[in-house]
VEXDREN-2710 file (C-alpha; in Angstrom, 1 decimal):
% VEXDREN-2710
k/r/px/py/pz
1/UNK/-62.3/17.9/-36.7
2/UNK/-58.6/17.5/-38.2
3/UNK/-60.4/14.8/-40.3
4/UNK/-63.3/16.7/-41.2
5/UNK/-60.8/19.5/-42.6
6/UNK/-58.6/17.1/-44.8
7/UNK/-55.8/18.0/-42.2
8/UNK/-55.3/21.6/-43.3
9/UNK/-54.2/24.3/-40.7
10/UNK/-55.6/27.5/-41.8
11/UNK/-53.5/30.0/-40.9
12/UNK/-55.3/33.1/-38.6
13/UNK/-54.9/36.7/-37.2
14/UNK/-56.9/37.6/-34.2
15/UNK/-57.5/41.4/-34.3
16/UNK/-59.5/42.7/-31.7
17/UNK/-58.3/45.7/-29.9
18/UNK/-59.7/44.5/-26.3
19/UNK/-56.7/42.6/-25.0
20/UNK/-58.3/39.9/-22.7
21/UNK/-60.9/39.4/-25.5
22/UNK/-58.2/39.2/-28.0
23/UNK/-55.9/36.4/-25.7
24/UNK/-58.9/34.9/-24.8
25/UNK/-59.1/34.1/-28.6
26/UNK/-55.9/33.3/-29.5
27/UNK/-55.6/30.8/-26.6
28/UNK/-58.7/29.0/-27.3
29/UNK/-58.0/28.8/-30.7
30/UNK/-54.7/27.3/-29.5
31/UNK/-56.5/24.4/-28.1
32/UNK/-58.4/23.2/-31.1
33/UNK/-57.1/21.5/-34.2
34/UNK/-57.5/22.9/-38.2
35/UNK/-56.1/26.4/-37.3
36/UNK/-52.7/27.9/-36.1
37/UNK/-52.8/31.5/-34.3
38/UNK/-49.6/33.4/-36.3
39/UNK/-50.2/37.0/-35.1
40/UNK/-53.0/39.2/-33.0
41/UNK/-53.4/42.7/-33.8
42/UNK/-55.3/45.7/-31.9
43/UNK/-56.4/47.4/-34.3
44/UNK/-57.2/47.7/-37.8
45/UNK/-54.0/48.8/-38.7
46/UNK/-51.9/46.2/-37.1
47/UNK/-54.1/43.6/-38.6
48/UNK/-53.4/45.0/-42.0
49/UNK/-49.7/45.2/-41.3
50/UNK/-49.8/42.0/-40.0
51/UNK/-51.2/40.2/-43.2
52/UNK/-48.8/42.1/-44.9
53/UNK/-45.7/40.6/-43.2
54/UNK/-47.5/36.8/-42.5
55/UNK/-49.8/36.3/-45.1
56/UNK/-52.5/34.6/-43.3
57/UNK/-55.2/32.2/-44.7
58/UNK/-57.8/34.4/-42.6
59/UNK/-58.0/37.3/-40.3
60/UNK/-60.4/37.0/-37.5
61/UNK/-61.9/40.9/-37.3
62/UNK/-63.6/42.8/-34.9
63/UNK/-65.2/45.7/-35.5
64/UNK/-65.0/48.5/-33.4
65/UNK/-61.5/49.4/-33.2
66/UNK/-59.9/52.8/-32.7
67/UNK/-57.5/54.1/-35.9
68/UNK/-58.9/51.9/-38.3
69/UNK/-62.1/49.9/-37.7
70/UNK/-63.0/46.2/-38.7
71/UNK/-65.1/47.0/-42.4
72/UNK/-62.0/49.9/-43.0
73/UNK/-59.2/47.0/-42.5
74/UNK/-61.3/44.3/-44.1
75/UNK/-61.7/46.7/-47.3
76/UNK/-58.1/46.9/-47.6
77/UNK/-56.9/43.9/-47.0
78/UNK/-59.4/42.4/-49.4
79/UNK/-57.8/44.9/-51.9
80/UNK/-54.6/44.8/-51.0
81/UNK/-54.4/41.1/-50.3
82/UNK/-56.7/39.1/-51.8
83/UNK/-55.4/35.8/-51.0
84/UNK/-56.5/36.6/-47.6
85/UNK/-60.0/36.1/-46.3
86/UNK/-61.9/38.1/-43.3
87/UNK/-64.3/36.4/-40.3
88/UNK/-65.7/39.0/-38.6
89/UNK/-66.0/37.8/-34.9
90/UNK/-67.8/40.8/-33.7
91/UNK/-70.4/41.5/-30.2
92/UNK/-72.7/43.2/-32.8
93/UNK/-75.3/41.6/-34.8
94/UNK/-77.2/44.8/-36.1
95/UNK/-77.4/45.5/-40.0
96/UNK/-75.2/48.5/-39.3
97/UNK/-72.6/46.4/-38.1
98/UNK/-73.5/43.8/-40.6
99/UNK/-74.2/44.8/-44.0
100/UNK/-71.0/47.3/-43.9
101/UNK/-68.6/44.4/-43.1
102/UNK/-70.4/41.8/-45.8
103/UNK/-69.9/44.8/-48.2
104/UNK/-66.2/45.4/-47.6
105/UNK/-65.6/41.9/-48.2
106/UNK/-65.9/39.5/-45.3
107/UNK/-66.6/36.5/-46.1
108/UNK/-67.8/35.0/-42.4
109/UNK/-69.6/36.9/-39.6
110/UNK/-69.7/35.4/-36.5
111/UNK/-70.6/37.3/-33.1
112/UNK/-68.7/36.8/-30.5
113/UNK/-71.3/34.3/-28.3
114/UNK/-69.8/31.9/-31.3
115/UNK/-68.1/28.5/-29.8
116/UNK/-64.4/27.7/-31.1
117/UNK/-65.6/24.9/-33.0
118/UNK/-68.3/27.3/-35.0
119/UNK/-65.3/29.6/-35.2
120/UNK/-62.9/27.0/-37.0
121/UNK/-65.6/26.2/-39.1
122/UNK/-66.1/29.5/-40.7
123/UNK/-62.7/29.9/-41.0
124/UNK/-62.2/26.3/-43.6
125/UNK/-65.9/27.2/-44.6
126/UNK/-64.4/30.8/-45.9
127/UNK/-61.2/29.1/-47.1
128/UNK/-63.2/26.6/-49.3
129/UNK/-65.2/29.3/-51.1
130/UNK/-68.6/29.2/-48.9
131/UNK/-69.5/31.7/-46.4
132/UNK/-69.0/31.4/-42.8
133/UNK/-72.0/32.8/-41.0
134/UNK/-73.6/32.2/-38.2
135/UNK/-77.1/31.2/-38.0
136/UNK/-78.8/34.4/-36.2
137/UNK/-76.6/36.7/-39.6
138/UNK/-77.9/33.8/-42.4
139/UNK/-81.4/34.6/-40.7
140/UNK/-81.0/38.3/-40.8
141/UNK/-79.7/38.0/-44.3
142/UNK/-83.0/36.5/-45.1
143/UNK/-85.4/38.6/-43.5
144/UNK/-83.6/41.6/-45.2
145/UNK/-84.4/40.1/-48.7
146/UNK/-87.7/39.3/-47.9
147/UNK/-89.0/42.9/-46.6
148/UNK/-90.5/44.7/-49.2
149/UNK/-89.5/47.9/-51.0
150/UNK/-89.9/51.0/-48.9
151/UNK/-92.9/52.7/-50.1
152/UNK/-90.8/55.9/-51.4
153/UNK/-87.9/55.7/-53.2
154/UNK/-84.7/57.3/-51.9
155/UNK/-83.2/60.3/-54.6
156/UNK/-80.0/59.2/-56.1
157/UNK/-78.9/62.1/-54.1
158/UNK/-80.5/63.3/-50.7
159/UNK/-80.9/66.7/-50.4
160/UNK/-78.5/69.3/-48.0
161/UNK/-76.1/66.3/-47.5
162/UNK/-78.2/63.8/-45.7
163/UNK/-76.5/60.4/-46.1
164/UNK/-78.7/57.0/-47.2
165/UNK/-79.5/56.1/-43.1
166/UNK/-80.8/59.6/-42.5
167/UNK/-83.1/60.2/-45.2
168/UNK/-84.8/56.5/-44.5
169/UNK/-85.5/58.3/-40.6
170/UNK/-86.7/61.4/-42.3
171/UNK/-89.3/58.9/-44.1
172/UNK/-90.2/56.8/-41.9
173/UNK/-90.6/60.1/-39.3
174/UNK/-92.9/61.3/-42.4
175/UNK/-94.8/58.1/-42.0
176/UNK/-95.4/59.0/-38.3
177/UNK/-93.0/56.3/-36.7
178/UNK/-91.7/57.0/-33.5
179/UNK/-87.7/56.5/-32.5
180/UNK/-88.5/53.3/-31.4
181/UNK/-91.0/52.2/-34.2
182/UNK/-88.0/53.4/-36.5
183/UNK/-85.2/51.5/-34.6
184/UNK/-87.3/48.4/-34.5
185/UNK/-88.1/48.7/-38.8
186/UNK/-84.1/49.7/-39.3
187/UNK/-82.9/46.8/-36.9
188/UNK/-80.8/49.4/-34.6
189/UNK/-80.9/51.1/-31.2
190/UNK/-83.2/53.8/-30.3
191/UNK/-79.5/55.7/-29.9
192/UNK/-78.7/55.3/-33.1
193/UNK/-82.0/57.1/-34.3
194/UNK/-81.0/60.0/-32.1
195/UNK/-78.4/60.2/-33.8
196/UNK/-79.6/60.3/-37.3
197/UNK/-82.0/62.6/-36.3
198/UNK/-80.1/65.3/-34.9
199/UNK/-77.6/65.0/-37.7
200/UNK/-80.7/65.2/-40.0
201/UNK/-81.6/68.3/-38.1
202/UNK/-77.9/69.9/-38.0
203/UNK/-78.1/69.7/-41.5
204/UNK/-81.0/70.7/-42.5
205/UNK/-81.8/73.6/-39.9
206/UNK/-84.9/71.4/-38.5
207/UNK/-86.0/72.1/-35.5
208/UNK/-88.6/69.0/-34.7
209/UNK/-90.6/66.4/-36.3
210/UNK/-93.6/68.7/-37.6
211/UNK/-90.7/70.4/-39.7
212/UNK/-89.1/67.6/-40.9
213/UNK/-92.7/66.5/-42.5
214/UNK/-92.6/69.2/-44.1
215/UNK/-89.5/69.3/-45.2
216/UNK/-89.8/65.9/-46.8
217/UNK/-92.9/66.6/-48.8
218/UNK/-91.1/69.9/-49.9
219/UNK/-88.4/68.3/-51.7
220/UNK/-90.7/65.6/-53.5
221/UNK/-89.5/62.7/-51.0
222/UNK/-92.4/62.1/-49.7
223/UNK/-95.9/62.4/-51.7
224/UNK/-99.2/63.9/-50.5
225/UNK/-101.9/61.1/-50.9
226/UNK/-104.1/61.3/-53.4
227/UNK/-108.4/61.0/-53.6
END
């Protein structure tokens, strides 16, 4: 592997704020060539801190971390410090987790079943200019730009507050999906729809699914078929 990498020791941060996860990492890495551990962090904060005062090659992120998450610390220290690039080593391969992190610039996504040599590699992969995924996200990524358009366009701005997420459910509830027809379509946990749901329903003062049918044809997001 030190041949494979031209002999380069890339330079990592391990963030994760579970601690035996986190020295779990930082000692396996410490058995493998083409990377050198400099600091571990438990939280988002700390790993920005922590590129701030050791200006790492790459920071190895997870994502749910109190204070500051994984896609919060990966926006800032892609803005902050560019010259540093984010992994994310996370358990979660859902486009929640996903699409968020890619977004805030990550360069690599790796979950956290990942061996260390698949780890090093998306570290030099990131560090050369390529992306370091693994091969369950470059799948995902595909799927997601093969599935067609949804059949009604989102407004530019949803109505009463509703965020992106929770106006898809409100369509795809208009459609006549159930929680679990709409988690499998959206790629998350039935939970998750819950939760979009009763915020969709806190906001709007909907009381069940008949309503919210309504509700979506009354504000034009949803039209009534025609012939």
């Amino acid at each position: 592997m030190t041949e494979e990498f031209d002999g380069k020791v890339a330079r990592v941060v391990v963030a994760d704020d579970q601690t035996v996860v986190r020295e779990g990492i930082v000692m396996l890495l410490g058995l493998l060539p083409g990377v050198e551990v400099v600091g571990a962090a438990a939280d988002g904060d700390e790993a920005v801190r922590l590129v701030a005062e050791l200006a790492p090659d790459v920071v190895l992120m997870d994502l749910r971390m109190p204070r500051c998450d994984g896609v919060a610390a990966t926006r800032r220290i892609r803005t902050e410090h560019p010259g540093t690039q984010v992994v994310v080593l996370t358990t979660f391969g859902d486009d929640e987790s996903l699409f968020p992190a890619l977004k805030a610039g990550a360069r690599g996504y790796l979950t956290k079943d990942a061996g260390g040599d698949e780890i090093v590699r998306a570290v030099h992969s990131v560090l050369s200019g390529d992306a370091g995924l693994s091969p369950s996200v470059q799948r995902r990524l595909l799927e997601r730009l093969s599935e067609p358009e949804p059949q009604s366009a989102e407004p530019a701005e949803p109505p009463d507050g509703l965020t992106t997420r929770e106006t898809e459910v409100l369509l795809l509830i208009a459609e006549g999906l159930s929680n679990q027809e709409i988690a499998r379509r959206l790629h998350v946990s039935t939970a998750t729809v819950k939760t979009h749901i009763n915020n969709m329903f806190a906001k709007t003062g909907l009381k069940d699914r008949a309503q919210a049918v309504r509700y979506a044809y009354a504000k034009g997001l949803v039209r009534p078929p025609t012939g």
